[in-house]
C-alpha positions as CSV (number, residue, x, y, z in Angstrom):
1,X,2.4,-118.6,111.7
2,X,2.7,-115.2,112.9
3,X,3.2,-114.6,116.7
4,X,-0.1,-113.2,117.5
5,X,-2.0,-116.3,116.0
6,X,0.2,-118.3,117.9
7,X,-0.4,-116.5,121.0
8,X,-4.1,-117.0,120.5
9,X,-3.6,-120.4,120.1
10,X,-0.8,-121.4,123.2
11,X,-4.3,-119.6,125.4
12,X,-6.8,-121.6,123.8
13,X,-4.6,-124.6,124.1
14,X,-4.0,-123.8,128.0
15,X,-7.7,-123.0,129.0
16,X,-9.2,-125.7,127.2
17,X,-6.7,-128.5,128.0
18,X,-8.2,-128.4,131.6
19,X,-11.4,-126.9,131.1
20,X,-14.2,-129.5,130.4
21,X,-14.9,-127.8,126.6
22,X,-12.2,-129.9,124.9
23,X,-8.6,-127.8,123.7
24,X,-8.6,-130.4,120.4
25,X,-12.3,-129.3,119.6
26,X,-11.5,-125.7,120.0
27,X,-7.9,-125.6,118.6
28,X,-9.5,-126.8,115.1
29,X,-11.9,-124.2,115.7
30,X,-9.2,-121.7,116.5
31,X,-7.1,-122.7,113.2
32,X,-10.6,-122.6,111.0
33,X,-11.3,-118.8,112.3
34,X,-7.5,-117.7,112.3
35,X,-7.0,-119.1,109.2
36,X,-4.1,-121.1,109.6
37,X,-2.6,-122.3,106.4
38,X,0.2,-123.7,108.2
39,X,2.0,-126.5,106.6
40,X,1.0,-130.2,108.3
41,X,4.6,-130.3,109.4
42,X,4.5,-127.2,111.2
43,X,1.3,-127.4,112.7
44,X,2.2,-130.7,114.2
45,X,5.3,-129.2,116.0
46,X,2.8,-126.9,116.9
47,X,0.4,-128.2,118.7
48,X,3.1,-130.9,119.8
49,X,4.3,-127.7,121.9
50,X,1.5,-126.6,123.4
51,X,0.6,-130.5,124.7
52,X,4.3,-130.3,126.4
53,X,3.3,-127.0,128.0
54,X,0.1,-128.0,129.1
55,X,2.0,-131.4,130.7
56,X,4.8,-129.5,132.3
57,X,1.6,-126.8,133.6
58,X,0.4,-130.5,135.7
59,X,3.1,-131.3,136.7
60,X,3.8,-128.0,138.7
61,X,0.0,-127.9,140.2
62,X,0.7,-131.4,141.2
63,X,4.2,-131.8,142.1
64,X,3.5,-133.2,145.5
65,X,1.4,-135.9,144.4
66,X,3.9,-137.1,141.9
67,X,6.7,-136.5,144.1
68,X,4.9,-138.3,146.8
69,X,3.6,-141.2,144.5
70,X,7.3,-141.7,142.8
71,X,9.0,-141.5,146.6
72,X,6.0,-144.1,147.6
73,X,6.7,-146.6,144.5
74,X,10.3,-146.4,145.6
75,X,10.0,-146.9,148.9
76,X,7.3,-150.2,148.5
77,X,4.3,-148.1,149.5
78,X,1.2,-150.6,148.3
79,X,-1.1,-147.7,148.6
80,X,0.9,-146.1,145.8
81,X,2.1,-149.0,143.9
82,X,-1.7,-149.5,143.6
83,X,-2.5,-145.8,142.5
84,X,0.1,-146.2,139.7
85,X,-1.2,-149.3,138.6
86,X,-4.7,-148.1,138.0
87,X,-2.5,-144.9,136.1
88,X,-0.7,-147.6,134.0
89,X,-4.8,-149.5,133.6
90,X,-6.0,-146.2,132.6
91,X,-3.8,-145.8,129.9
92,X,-4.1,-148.8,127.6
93,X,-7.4,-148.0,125.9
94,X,-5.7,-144.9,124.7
95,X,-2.4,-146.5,124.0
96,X,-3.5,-149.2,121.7
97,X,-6.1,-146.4,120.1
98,X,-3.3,-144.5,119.2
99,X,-0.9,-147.0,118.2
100,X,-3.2,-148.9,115.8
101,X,-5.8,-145.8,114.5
102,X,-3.4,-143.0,114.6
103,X,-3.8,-142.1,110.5
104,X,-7.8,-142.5,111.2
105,X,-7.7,-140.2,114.2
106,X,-5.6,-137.5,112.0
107,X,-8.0,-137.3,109.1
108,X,-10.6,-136.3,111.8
109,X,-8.1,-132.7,112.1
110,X,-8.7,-131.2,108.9
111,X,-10.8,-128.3,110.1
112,X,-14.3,-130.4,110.2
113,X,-15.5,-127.8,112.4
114,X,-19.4,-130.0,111.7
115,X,-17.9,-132.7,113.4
116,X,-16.3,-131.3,115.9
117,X,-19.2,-129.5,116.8
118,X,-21.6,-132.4,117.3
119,X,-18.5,-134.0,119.9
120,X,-19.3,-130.7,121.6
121,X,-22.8,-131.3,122.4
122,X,-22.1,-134.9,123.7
123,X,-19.4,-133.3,126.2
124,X,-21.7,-131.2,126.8
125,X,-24.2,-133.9,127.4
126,X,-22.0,-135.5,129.8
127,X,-20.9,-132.6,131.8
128,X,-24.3,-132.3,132.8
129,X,-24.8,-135.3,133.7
130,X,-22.3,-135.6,136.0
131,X,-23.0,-131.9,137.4
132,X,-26.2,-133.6,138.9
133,X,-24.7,-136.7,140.1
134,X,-24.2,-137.0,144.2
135,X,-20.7,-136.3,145.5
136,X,-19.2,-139.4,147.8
137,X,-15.9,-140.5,149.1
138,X,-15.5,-143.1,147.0
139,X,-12.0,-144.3,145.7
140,X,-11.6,-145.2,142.1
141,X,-11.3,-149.1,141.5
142,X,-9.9,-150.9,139.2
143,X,-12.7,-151.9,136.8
144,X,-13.5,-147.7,137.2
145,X,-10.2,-147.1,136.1
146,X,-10.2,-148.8,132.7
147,X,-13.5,-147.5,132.1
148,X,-12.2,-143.7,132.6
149,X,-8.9,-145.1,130.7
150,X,-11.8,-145.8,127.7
151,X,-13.6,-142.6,127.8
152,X,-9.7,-140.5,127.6
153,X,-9.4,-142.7,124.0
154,X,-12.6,-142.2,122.8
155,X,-11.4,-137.9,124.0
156,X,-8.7,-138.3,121.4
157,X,-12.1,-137.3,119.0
158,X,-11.8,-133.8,118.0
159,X,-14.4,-131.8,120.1
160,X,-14.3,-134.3,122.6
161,X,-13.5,-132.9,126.3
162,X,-10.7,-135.2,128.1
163,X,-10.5,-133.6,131.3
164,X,-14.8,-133.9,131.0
165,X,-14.9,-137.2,129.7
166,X,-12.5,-138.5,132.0
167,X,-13.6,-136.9,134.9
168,X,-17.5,-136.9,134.6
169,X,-16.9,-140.6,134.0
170,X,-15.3,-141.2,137.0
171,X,-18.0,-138.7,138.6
172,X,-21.1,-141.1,137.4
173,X,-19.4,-144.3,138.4
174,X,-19.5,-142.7,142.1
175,X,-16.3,-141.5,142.6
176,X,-15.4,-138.8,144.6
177,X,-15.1,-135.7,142.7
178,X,-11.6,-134.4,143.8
179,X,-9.6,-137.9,143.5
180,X,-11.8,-137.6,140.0
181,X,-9.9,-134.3,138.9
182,X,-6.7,-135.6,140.2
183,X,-7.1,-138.9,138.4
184,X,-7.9,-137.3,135.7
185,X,-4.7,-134.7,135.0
186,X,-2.5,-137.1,136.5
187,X,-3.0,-139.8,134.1
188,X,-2.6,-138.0,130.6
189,X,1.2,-136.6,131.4
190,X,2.4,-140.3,130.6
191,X,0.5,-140.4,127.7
192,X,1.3,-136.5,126.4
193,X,5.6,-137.1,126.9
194,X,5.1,-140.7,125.2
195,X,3.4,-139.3,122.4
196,X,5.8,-136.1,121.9
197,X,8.9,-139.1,122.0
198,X,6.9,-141.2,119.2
199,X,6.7,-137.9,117.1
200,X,10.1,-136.8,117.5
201,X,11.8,-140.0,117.1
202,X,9.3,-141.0,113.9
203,X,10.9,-137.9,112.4
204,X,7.7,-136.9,111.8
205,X,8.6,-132.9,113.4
206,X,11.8,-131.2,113.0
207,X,12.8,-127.5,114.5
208,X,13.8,-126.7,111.3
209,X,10.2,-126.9,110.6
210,X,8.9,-123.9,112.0
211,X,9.8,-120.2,113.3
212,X,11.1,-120.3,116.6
213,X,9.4,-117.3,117.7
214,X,5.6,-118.0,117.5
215,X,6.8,-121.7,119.2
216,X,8.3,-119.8,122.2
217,X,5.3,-117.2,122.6
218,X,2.6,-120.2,122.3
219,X,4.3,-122.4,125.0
220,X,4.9,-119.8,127.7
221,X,0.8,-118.8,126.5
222,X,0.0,-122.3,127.0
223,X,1.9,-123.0,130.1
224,X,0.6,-120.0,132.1
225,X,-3.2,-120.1,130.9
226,X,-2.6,-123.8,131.8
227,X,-1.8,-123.2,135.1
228,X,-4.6,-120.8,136.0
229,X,-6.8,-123.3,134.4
230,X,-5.6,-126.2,136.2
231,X,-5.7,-125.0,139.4
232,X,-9.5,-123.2,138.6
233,X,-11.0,-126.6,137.7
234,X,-9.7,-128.7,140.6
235,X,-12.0,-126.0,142.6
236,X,-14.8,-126.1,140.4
237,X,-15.1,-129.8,140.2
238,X,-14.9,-129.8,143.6
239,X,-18.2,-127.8,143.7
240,X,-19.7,-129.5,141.1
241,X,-20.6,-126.9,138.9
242,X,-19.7,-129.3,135.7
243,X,-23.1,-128.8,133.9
244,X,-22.3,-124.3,133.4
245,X,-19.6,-126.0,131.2
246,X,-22.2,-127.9,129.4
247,X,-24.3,-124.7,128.1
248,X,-21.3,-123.4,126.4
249,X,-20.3,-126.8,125.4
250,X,-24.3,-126.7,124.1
251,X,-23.6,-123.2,122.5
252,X,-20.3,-123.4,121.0
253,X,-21.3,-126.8,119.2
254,X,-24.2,-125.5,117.6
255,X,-22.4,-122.1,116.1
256,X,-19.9,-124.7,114.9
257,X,-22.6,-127.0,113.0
258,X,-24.2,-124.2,111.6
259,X,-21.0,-122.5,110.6
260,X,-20.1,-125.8,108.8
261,X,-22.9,-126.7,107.2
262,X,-23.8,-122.7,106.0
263,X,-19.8,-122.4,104.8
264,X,-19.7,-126.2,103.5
């Protein structure tokens, strides 16, 4: 992979992770148009690096939340003991997708750019939706948990939006849109450093498996687009403006049907 492909990619990677328009979705559409020809090893390690940057790009905007949420756990806090076990709720759905489907879900990444174009248009479908739904202070519960922890494993589809999913359910089962957003980025870092473990210790990736050049320049691209973008939708879910994400979502999916079917 040469340098500049990679540096194309660690942006696209760190916009779209947070951005409602989903970073899987538009990595595959990134790899189709750059042409990558990458072998599966090395594209794995790849993208495998720019999910760590993308985590460690969280953990930084919300370093006092975790800081605070570990110190509470610690220190008994039930209010936080609480908030970690909705976390742990959230995370099952996706946990047992990935543990029992994971060879189904990777046959989806072959550059179906048809596919991935159609789970455009229903992200964008439900980013307007929840653009138009009423803003309250409503906590997230329990049962809204698992339900948000079931639309982040049905995200794991290529085109599919996480952050949107995740967060636009949350917003349509009357949560408040800021503990939404924060639900939302806080509860995939678990997931992203336990699925990086499970590849390295599978042996599935190896450093020997790629340059260590274009790994560098896509994590540091990742890490600081992630950032930016991170920081920029925590605002703009806060002023619910969800449903401009939705036209490109609208846009983008069609170019990429037509694209596949006219090139298939």
């Amino acid at each position: 992979m040469e340098w500049l492909d990679a540096l194309i990619l660690g942006i696209i990677q760190g916009l779209t992770e947070f951005l409602p328009v989903s970073s899987s979705g538009h990595l595959e559409l990134g790899k189709a148009i750059l042409g990558d020809n990458s072998v599966p090893e090395e594209s794995l390690l790849f993208t495998v690096v720019l999910h760590f940057a993308t985590a460690l790009s969280t953990i930084i905007v919300f370093r006092k939340d975790i800081f605070n949420l570990i110190a509470g756990i610690f220190s008994g806090q039930m209010d936080d003991m609480i908030f970690a076990g909705k976390i742990i709720l959230s995370m099952i759905p996706a946990v047992i997708v990935g543990l029992f489907f994971e060879e189904q879900l990777e046959a989806l990444f072959n550059g179906n750019i048809v596919l991935v174009g159609c789970m455009l248009i229903v992200t964008g479908l439900l980013l307007f939706l929840a653009g138009r739904a009423k803003n309250t202070g409503k906590n997230i519960g329990w049962k809204d948990a698992l339900l948000i922890g079931v639309s982040q494993a049905i995200a794991m589809l290529p085109g599919i939006s996480r952050s949107g999913a995740t967060i636009s359910t949350s917003v349509l089962l009357g949560n408040d849109r800021t503990k939404a957003a924060r639900f939302s980025f806080l509860m995939v870092v678990p997931l992203i450093f336990g699925k990086i473990a499970k590849d390295i210790m599978s042996g599935d990736i190896s450093m020997e498996s790629s340059a260590s050049m274009p790994l560098l320049i896509g994590f540091i691209a990742a890490f600081i687009t992630g950032l930016i973008a991170c920081t920029w939708m925590i605002s703009l879910v806060r002023k619910a403006k969800l449903h401009y994400f939705s036209y490109y979502c609208f846009a983008v999916g069609l170019i990429a049907i037509a694209a596949g079917v006219f090139n298939g």
